[in-house]
Backbone as CSV, one residue per row, in Angstrom:
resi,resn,N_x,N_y,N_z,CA_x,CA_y,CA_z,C_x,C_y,C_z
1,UNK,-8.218,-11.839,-29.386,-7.845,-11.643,-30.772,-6.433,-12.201,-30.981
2,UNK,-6.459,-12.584,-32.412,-4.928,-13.325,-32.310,-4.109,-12.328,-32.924
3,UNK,-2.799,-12.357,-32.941,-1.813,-11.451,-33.716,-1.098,-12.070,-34.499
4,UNK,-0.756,-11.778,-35.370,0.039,-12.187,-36.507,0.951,-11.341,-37.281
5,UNK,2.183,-11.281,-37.238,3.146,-10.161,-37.163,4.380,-10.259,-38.523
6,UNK,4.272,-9.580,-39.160,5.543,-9.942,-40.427,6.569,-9.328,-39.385
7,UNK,7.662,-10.791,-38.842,8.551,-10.089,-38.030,9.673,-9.038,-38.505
8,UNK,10.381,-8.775,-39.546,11.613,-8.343,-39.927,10.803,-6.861,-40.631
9,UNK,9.709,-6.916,-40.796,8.655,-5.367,-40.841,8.889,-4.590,-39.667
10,UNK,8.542,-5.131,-38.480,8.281,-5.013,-37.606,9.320,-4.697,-36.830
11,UNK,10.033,-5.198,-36.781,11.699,-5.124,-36.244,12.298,-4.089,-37.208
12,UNK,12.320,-3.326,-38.193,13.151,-2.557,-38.635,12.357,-1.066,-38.540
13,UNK,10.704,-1.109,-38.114,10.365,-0.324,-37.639,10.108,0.007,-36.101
14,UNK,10.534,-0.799,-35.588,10.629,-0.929,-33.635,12.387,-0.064,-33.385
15,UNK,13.003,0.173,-34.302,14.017,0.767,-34.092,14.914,-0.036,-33.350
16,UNK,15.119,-1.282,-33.024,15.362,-2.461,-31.949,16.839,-2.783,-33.270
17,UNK,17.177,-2.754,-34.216,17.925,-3.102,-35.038,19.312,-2.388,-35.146
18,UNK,20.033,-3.365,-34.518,21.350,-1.852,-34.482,22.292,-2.432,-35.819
19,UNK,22.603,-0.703,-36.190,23.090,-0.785,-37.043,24.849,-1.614,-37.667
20,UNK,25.388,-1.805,-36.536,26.413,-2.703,-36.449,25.835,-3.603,-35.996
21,UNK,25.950,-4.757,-36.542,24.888,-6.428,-36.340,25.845,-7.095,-35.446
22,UNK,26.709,-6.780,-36.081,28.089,-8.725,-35.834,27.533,-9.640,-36.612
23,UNK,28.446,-10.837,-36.166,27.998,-12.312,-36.569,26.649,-12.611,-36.184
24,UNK,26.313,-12.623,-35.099,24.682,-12.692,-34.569,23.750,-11.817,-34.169
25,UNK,24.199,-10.757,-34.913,23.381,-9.288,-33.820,21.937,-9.306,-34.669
26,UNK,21.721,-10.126,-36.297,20.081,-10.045,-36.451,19.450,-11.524,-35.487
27,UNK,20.037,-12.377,-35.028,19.845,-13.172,-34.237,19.346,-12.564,-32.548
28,UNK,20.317,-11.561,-32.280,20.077,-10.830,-31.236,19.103,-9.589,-30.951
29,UNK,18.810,-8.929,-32.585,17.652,-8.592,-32.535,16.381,-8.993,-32.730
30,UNK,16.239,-9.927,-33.419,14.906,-10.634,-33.280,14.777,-11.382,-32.046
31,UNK,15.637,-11.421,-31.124,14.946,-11.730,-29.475,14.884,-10.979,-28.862
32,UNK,15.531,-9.652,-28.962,15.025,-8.555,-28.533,13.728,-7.971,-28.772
33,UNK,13.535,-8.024,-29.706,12.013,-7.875,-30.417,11.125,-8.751,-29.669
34,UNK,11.129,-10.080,-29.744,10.097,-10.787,-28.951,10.092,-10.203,-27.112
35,UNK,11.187,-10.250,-27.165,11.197,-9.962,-25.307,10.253,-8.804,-25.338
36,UNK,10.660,-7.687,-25.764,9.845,-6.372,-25.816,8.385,-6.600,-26.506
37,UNK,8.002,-7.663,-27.629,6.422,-7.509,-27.296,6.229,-8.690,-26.014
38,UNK,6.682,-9.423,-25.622,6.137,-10.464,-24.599,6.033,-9.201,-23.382
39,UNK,6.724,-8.248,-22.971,6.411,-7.036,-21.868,5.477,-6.511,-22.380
40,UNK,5.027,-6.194,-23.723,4.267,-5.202,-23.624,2.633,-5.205,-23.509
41,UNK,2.836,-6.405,-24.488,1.491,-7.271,-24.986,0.911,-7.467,-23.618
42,UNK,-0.190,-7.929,-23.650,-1.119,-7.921,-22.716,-1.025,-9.540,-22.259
43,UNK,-1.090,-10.328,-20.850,-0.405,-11.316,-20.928,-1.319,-12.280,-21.883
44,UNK,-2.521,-12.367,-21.740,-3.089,-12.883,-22.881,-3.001,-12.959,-24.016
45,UNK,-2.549,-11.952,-24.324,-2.557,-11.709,-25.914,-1.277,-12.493,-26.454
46,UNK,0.189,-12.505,-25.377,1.129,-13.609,-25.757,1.096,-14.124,-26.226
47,UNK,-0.020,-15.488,-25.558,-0.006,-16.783,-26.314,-0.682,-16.970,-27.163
48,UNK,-1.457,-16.007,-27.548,-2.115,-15.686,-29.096,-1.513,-14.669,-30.179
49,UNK,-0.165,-14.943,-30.131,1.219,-13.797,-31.130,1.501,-14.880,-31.665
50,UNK,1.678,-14.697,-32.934,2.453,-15.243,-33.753,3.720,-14.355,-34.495
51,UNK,5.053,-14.492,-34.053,5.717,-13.610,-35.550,6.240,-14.380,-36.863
52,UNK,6.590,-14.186,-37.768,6.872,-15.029,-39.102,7.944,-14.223,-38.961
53,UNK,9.545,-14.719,-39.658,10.448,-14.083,-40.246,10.611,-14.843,-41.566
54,UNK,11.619,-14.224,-42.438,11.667,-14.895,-43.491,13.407,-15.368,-42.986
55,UNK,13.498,-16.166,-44.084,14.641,-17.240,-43.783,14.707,-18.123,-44.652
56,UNK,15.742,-18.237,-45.859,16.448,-18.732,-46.760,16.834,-19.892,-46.614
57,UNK,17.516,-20.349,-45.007,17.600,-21.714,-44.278,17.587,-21.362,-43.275
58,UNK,17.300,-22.660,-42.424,17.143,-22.761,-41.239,18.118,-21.908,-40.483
59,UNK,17.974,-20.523,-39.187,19.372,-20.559,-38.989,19.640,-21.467,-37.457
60,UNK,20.584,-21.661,-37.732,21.580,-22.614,-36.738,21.133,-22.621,-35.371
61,UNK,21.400,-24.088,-35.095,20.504,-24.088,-33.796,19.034,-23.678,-33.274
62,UNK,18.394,-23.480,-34.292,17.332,-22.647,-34.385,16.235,-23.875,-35.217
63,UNK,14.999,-24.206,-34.541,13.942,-24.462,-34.846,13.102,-23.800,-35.764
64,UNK,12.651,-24.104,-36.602,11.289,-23.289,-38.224,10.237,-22.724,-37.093
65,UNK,10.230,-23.554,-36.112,9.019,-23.201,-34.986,9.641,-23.145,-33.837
66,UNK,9.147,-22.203,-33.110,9.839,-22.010,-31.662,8.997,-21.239,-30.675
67,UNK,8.945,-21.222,-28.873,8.100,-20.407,-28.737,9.250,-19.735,-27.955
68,UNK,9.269,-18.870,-27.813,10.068,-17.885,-27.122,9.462,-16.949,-25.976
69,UNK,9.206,-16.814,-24.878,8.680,-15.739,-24.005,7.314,-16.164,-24.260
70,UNK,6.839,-16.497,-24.385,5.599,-17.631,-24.367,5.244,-16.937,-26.393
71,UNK,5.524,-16.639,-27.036,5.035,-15.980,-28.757,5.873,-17.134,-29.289
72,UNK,4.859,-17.532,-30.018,5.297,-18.437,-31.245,6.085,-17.483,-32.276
73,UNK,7.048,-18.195,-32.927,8.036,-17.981,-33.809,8.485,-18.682,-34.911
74,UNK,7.945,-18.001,-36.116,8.306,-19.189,-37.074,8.706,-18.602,-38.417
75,UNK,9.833,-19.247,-38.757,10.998,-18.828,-39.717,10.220,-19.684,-40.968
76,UNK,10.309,-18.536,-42.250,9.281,-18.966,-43.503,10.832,-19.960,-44.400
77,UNK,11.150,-20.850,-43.911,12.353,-21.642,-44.399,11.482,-22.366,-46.031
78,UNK,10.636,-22.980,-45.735,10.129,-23.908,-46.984,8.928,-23.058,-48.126
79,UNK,9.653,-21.473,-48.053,8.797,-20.564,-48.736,9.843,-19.521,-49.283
80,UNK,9.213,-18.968,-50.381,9.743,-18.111,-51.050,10.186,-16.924,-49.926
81,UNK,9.223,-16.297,-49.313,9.502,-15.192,-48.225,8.430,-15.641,-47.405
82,UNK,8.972,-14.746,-46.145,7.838,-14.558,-44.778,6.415,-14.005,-45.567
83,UNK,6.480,-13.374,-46.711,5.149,-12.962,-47.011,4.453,-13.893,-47.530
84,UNK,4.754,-14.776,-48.134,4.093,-16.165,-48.501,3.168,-16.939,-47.504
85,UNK,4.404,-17.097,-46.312,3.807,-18.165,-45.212,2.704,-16.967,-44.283
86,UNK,3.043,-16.006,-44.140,1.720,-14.909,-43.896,0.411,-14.960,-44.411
87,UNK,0.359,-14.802,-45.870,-0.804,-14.553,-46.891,-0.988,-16.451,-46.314
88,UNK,-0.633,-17.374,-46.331,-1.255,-18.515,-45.958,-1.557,-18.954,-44.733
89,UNK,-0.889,-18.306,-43.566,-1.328,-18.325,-42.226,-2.560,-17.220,-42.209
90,UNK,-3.066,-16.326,-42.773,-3.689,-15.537,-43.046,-5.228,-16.542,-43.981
91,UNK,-4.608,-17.287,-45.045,-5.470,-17.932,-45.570,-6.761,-19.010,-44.362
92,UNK,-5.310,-20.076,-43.667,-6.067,-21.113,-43.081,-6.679,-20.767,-41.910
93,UNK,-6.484,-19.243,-41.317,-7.395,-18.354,-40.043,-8.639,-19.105,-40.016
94,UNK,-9.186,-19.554,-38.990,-10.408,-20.196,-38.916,-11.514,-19.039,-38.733
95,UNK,-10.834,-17.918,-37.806,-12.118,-16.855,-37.364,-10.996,-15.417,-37.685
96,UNK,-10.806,-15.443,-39.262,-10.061,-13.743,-39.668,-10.862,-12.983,-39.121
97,UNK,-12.012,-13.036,-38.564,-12.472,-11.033,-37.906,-11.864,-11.002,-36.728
98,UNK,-11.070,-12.386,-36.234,-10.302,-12.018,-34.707,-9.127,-12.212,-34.812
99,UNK,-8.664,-11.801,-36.231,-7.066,-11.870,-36.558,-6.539,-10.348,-36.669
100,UNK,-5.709,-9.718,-35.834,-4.838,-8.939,-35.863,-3.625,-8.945,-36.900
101,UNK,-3.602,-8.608,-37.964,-2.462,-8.814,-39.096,-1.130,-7.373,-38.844
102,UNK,-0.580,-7.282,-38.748,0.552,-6.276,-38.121,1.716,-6.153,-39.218
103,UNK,1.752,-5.703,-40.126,3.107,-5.615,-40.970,2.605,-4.077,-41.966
104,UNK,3.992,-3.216,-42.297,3.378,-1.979,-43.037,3.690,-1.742,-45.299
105,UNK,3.827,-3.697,-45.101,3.396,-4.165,-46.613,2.400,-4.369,-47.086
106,UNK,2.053,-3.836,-48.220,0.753,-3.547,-48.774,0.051,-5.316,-48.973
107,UNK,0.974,-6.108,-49.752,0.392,-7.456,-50.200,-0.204,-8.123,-49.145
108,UNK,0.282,-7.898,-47.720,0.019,-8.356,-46.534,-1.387,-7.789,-46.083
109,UNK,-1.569,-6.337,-46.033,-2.720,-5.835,-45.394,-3.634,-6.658,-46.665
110,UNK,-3.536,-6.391,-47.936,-4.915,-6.640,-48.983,-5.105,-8.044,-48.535
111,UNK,-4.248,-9.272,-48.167,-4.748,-10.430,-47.973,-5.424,-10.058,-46.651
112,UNK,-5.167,-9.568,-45.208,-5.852,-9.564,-44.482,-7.032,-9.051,-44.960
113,UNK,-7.538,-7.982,-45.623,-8.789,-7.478,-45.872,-9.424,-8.511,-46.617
114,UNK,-9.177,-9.247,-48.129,-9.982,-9.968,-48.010,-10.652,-10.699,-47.503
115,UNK,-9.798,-11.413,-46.498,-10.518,-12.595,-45.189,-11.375,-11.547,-44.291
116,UNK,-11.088,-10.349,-44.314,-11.720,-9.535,-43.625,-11.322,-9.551,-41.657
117,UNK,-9.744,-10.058,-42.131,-8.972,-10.067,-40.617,-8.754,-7.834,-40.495
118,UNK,-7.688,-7.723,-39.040,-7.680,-6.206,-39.098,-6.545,-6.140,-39.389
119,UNK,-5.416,-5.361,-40.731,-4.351,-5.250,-40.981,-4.063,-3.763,-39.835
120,UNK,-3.232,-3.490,-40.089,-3.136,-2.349,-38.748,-0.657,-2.584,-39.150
121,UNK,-0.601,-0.723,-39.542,0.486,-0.936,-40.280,1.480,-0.892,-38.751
122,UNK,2.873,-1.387,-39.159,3.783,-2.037,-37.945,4.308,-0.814,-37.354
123,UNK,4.683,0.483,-38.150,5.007,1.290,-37.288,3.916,2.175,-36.135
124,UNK,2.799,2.368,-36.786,1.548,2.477,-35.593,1.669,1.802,-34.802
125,UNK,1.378,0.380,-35.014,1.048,-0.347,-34.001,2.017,-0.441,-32.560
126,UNK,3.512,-0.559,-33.815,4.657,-0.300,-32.408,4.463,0.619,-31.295
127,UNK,3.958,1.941,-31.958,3.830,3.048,-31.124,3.083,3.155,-30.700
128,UNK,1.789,2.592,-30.645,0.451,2.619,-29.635,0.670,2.086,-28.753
129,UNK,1.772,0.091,-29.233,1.831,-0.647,-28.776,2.514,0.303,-26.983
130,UNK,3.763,0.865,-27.325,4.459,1.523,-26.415,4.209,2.661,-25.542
131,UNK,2.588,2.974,-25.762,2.333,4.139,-25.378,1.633,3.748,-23.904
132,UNK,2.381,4.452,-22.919,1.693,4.497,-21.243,0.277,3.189,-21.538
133,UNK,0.085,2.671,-20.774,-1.068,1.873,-20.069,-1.108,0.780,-18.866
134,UNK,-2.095,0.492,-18.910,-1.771,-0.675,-17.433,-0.915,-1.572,-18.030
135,UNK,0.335,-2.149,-17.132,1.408,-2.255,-17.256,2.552,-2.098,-18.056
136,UNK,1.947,-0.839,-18.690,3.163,-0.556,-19.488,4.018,0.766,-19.184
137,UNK,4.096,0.652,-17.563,4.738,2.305,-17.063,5.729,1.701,-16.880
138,UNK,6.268,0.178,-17.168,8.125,0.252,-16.576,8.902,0.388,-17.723
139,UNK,10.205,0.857,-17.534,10.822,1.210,-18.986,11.458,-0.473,-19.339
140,UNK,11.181,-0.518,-20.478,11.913,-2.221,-20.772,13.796,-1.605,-21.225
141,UNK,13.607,-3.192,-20.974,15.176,-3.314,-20.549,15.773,-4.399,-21.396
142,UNK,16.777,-4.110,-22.338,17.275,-5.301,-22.886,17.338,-6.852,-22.605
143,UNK,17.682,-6.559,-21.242,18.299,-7.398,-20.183,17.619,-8.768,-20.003
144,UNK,17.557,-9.645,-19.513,16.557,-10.685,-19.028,17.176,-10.662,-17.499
145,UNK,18.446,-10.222,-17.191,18.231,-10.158,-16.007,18.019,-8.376,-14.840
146,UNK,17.930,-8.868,-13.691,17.168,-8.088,-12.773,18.670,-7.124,-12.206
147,UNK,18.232,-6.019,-12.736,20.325,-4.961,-12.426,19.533,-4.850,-10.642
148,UNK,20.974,-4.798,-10.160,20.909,-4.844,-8.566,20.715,-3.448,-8.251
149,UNK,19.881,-3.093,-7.278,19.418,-1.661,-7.085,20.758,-0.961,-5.979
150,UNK,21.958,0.161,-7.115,23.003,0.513,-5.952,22.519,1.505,-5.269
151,UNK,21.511,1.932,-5.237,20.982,3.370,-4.572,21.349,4.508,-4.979
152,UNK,21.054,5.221,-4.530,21.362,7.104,-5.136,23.158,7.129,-5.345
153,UNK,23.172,7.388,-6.197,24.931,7.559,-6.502,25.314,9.081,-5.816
154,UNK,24.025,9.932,-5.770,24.384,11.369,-6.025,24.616,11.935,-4.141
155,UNK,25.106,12.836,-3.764,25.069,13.060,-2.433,23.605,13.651,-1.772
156,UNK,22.884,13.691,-0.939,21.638,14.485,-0.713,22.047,15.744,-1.151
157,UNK,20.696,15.802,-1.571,20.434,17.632,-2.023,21.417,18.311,-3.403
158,UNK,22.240,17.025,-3.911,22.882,17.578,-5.402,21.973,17.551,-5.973
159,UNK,22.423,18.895,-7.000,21.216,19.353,-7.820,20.261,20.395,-7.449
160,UNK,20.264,20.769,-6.136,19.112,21.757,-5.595,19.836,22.711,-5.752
């Protein structure tokens, strides 16, 4: 099944959005966001994710299309909003009964239902998404890299 994700829905209900940004911190959360579904998602299901953000212009250094952690990524630059280029990535679906539609905006789910794709709202999904299963018992980690294991900090038997 493919996925198709209104990203900035999705990201402000993943709780992944900190509230002091900086200069690049919505830059830094929308790759946080992808990293955390590329762990969670099933590895298959990756390269069948799509997220949309919306985007006014291009931002900097940054491709309209991109794949990131193997999920396509694509900024709605030559559209009114991400909900536009949705309802039309939604339109040109070749097989909508194996489209996963993921955002918790109404205009979004009614276009998936007409094609008769599965809308399914973003804060559920986050949380199913995150809930215990085969491989989803390690805790994710901001990080992309691997923290060095210092061993027990504590002395034997602190705490007993």
């Amino acid at each position: 099944m493919r996925v198709l994700i209104d990203g900035y829905n999705l990201l402000f209900q993943s709780g992944l959005l900190p509230r002091r940004r900086g200069p690049d911190g919505l830059q830094r959360a929308r790759r946080s966001l992808i990293r955390h579904l590329a762990r969670l998602l099933e590895p298959e299901a990756v390269e069948r994710t799509v997220v949309v953000f919306d985007a006014q212009q291009q931002p900097p250094g940054i491709d309209t299309v991109e794949k990131l952690h193997g999920i396509t990524v694509l900024y709605a630059v030559n559209y009114e909003d991400a909900d536009e280029l949705l309802e039309e990535l939604i339109r040109r679906e070749p097989t909508p009964k194996r489209l996963l539609v993921v955002s918790s905006d109404r205009r979004i789910q009614r276009a998936a239902r007409r094609r008769r794709a599965h809308p399914v709202d973003s804060f559920e999904w986050w949380n199913e998404l995150q809930s215990p299963g085969p491989g989803r018992d390690e805790p994710l980690d901001d990080e992309d890299e691997e923290k060095p294991d210092i061993g027990n900090p504590f002395p034997e038997g602190y705490g007993l």
